[in-house]
N, C-alpha and C positions, 0 to 999 in steps of 0.2 A: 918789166918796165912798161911792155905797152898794156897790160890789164892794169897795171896801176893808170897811167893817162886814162884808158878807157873807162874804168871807175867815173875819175872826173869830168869827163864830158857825160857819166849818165847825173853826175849830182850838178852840174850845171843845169842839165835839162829838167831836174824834179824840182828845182828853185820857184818854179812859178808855180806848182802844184803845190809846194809849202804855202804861198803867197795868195792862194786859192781856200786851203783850209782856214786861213787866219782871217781871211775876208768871210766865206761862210759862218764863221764863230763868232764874229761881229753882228752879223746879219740875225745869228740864231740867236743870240743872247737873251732881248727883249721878249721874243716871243716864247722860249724856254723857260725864260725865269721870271716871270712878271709878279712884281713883289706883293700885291695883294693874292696873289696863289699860293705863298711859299709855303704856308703851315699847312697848307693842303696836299702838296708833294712827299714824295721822295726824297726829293733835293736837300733839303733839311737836314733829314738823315745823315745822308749821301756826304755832306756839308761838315754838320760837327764830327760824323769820323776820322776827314782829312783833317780840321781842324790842330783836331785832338793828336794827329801823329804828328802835324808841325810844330808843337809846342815842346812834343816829346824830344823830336828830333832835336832842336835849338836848345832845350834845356838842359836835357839830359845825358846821359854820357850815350853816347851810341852804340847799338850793337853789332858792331862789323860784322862777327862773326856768323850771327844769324844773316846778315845781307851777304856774305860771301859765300854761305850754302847755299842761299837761292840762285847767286849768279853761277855756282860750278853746278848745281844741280841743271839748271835752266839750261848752258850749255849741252849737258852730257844729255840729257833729253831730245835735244834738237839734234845733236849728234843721232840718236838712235834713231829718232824719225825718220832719218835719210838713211839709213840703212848703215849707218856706222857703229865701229863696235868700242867701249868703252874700258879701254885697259887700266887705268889709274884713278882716284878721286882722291881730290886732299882738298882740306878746308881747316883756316884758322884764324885768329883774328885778325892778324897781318897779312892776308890774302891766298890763294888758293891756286889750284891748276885740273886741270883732266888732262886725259891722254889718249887721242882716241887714233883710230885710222882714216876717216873723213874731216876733210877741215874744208869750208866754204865760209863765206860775208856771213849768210845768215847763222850759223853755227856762234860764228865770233861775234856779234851784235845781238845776238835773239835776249842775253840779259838786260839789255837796256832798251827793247821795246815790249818783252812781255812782263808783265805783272803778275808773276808767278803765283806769290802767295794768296794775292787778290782771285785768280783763279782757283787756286787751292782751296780756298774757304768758300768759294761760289760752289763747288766739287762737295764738298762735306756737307754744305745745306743742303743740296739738291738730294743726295743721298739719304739725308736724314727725311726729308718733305717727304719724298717718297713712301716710306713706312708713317712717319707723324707727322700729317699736315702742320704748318706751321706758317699758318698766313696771318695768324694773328700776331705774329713775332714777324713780319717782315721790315721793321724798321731796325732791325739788329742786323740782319743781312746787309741793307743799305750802307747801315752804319758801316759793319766790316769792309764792303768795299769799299767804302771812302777813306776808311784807316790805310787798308794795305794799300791800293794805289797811293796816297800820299808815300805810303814805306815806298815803293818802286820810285817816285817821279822825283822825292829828296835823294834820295840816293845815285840814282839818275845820272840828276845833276850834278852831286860831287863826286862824281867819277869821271866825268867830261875832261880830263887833263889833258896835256902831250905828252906825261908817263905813262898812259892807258896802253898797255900792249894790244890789246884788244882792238884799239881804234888807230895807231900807226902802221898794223900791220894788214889792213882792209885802204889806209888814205883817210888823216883825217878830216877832208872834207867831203869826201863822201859816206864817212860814218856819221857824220853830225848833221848832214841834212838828209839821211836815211832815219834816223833815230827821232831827229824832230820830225819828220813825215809821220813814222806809224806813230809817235803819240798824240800827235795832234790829230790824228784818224781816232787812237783812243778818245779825247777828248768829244771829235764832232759827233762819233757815235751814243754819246752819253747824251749831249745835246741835243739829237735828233730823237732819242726816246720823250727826254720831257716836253720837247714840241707834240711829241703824240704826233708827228706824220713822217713818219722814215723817210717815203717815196718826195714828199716836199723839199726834206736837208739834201735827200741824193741830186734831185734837182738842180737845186740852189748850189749845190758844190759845183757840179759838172760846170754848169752857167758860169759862176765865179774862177775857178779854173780856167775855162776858156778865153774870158775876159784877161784873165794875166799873160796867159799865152800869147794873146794876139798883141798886148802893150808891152810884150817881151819883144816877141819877132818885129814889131817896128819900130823899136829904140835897134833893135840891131840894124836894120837895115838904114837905121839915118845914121847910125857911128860908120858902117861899110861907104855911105854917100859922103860924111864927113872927110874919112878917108880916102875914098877918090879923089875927091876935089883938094883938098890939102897934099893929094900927089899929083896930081895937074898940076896947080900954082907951081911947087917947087920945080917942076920940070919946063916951064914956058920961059 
């Protein structure tokens, strides 16, 4: 019970850090995507490969199954990274499990903030660049990642339920604004590339950040003054 409370008072405190990336993202927008540049980006790319998987997604029948290997694989991955060992794997269309000897938060959420396949196919290029340059084909790269992250952030999202064993047994408000943190970390770091100045978005984040922080701590401290004073009155 108290790592459960305690959970919550850390996803209270990441609230204005979420509040912080959403303002940088506003901020970055303009200067990442300025529409007479677009044909000259990545972005484009980057662009109709999500496109292309939302339409799949809404259209067409979905493929659980392949999204339910990436999320038990993803698990049992993070599992080993931490030194845990993996006795089980199952995977079907109607959902999956592993079975390991380490279980922590990020073990049980690492599916819904990493972009497994998106990674996976970032892993295959680079291997392949390696032996055959392949810089004249880097809009098919782009593209992939913009498909598979759309695959992770549709899916994502309709996994977000209060049947998610995964997010009741973490607290689900602190899986939901741990989950919206690192993707929206995903998102500012993609935006900080097409600005072309990383050290500018870090900036601007941290600034932005702070800025919520501080209009965090002084609505608390006028709701704590509110309440003083509204226990005075009642007691004169």
């Amino acid at each position: 019970m108290f790592a459960r409370f305690l959970k919550f008072l850390i996803a209270l405190a990441l609230m204005p850090l979420v509040a912080g990336e959403v303002w940088t993202l506003i901020d970055l927008a303009p200067i990442s995507m300025p529409i007479g540049q677009w044909p000259e980006t990545w972005f484009v790319s980057f662009g109709a490969g999500f496109i292309v998987w939302v339409l799949i997604f809404i259209f067409l029948p979905r493929t659980m199954w392949l999204y339910v290997l990436g999320h038990e694989f993803t698990h049992a991955l993070m599992a080993m990274m931490v030194g845990g060992k993996v006795s089980a794997f199952k995977v079907t269309s109607k959902g999956g499990h592993i079975m390991t000897d380490r279980v922590n938060w990020w073990i049980a959420l690492s599916p819904y903030i990493v972009p497994i396949y998106a990674l996976i196919w970032i892993g295959l290029w680079l291997t392949v660049d390696f032996y055959y340059p392949l810089k004249q084909w880097q809009s098919i790269l782009y593209f992939g990642i913009g498909f598979f992250w759309s695959f992770h952030l549709t899916f994502t999202g309709s996994m977000m339920h209060l049947r998610q064993t995964d997010l009741s047994g973490e607290g689900f408000i602190f899986s939901w604004v741990v989950i919206l943190l690192m993707n929206l970390l995903g998102v500012l770091l993609l935006l900080s590339v097409l600005a072309h100045d990383m050290p500018m978005a870090g900036r601007l984040f941290l600034h932005r950040s702070g800025q919520c922080y501080i209009f965090a701590g002084n609505e608390i401290m006028h709701g704590v003054g509110w309440l003083q004073n509204a226990w005075r009155t009642r007691h004169i």
